[in-house]
Residue, then its C-alpha position, 0 to 999 in steps of 0.5 A: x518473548x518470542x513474539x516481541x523479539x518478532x516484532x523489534x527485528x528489522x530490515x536494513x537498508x538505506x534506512x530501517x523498518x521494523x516488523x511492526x511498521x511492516x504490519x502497519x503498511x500490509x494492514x493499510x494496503x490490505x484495507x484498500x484491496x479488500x475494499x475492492x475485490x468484489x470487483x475482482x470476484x464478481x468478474x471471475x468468480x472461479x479464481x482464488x487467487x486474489x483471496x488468498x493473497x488478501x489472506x497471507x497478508x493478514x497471517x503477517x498482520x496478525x503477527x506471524x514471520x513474513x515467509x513464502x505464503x506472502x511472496x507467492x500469493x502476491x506473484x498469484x495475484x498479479x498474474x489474475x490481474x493480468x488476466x482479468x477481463x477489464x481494468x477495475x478487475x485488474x486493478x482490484x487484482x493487482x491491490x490484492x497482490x500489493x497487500x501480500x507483498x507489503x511485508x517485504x516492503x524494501x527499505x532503499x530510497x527510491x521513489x518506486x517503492x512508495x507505489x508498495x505503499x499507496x498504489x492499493x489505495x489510488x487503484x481502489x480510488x480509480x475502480x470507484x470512478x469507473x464504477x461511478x461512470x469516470x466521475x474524478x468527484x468520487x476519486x477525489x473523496x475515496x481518497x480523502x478517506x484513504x489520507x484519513x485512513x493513514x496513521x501516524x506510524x504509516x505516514x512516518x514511514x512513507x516519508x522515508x522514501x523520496x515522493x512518488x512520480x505523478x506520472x501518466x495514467x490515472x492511477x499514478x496520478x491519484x497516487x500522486x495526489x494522496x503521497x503529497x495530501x500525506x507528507x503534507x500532514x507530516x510537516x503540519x504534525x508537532x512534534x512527528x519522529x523520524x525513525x533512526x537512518x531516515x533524517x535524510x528524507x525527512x526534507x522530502x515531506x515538505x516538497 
């Protein structure tokens, strides 16, 4: 019983998330920061840091409370990317520090948060290009797979919040690219749900 009641708590703001849709994120980002912490490891293999984020976000995955292990392992995991030796290491650092703190997604209607969502998976995209020489072919089909990789649940969930901006760099961009190739399965899915609080973004989806 006290699991279940674990998993039905939710997080208000401008709209609600449950636990259960907070895991399914952490389990989104966390399959992409996975994808590429080799990269992080081969480049300073003495540095923990990034594992062990990758680690408390599936402690919250795998169904325990969302505590300070996940904060603090996020803020860890940033600070290696900041230190890494080249932006593929950076990146897949960054990716592992995005997977701890998806647990602590925050439900208010800006645009920014959505990078909570995606950014694991157009960072991993972006480490693929530059380990394949900056061929955008291999950006372009690493994020194919992550638009496959999105269940219906985590869709739901980013269409709460107002699309991500293209922005400058490449990563933005390919975030950018994925948020739109996603809220587009959103408006071609029968019969998709909006949680309750979130039927004034569901518009957003279609833009």
């Amino acid at each position: 019983m006290a699991d279940m009641a674990q998993s039905m708590r939710t997080v208000s703001g401008d709209f609600e998330l449950t636990m259960d849709e907070l895991r399914v994120v952490a389990r989104y980002v966390v399959g992409h920061a996975e994808d590429v912490l080799s990269v992080f490891e081969q480049a300073v293999p003495d540095d923990p840091r990034p594992r062990a984020a990758i680690d408390a976000a599936w402690v919250f995955i795998n169904g325990a409370n969302r505590t300070k292990l996940q904060r603090v392992t996020s803020l860890d995991a940033h600070r290696a990317a900041r230190s890494a030796p080249s932006e593929a290491a950076r990146l897949a650092a960054r990716s592992a520090g995005d997977a701890a703190s998806a647990a602590y997604l925050h439900p208010i209607a800006q645009a920014g948060q959505v990078g909570h969502i995606l950014r694991a998976s157009a960072s991993a995209a972006r480490v693929g290009e530059m380990e394949a020489g900056g061929d955008p072919a291999i950006g372009d089909a690493l994020l194919e797979r992550s638009r496959q990789r999105a269940t219906p649940v985590l869709i739901d969930v980013l269409c709460r919040y107002p699309p991500a901006p293209s922005g400058s760099n490449r990563v933005a961009r390919l975030m950018s690219t994925l948020d739109h190739s996603l809220r587009q399965a959103a408006d071609r899915s029968p019969g998709r749900t909006t949680a309750s609080g979130a039927d004034a973004h569901r518009r957003e989806c279609t833009s």
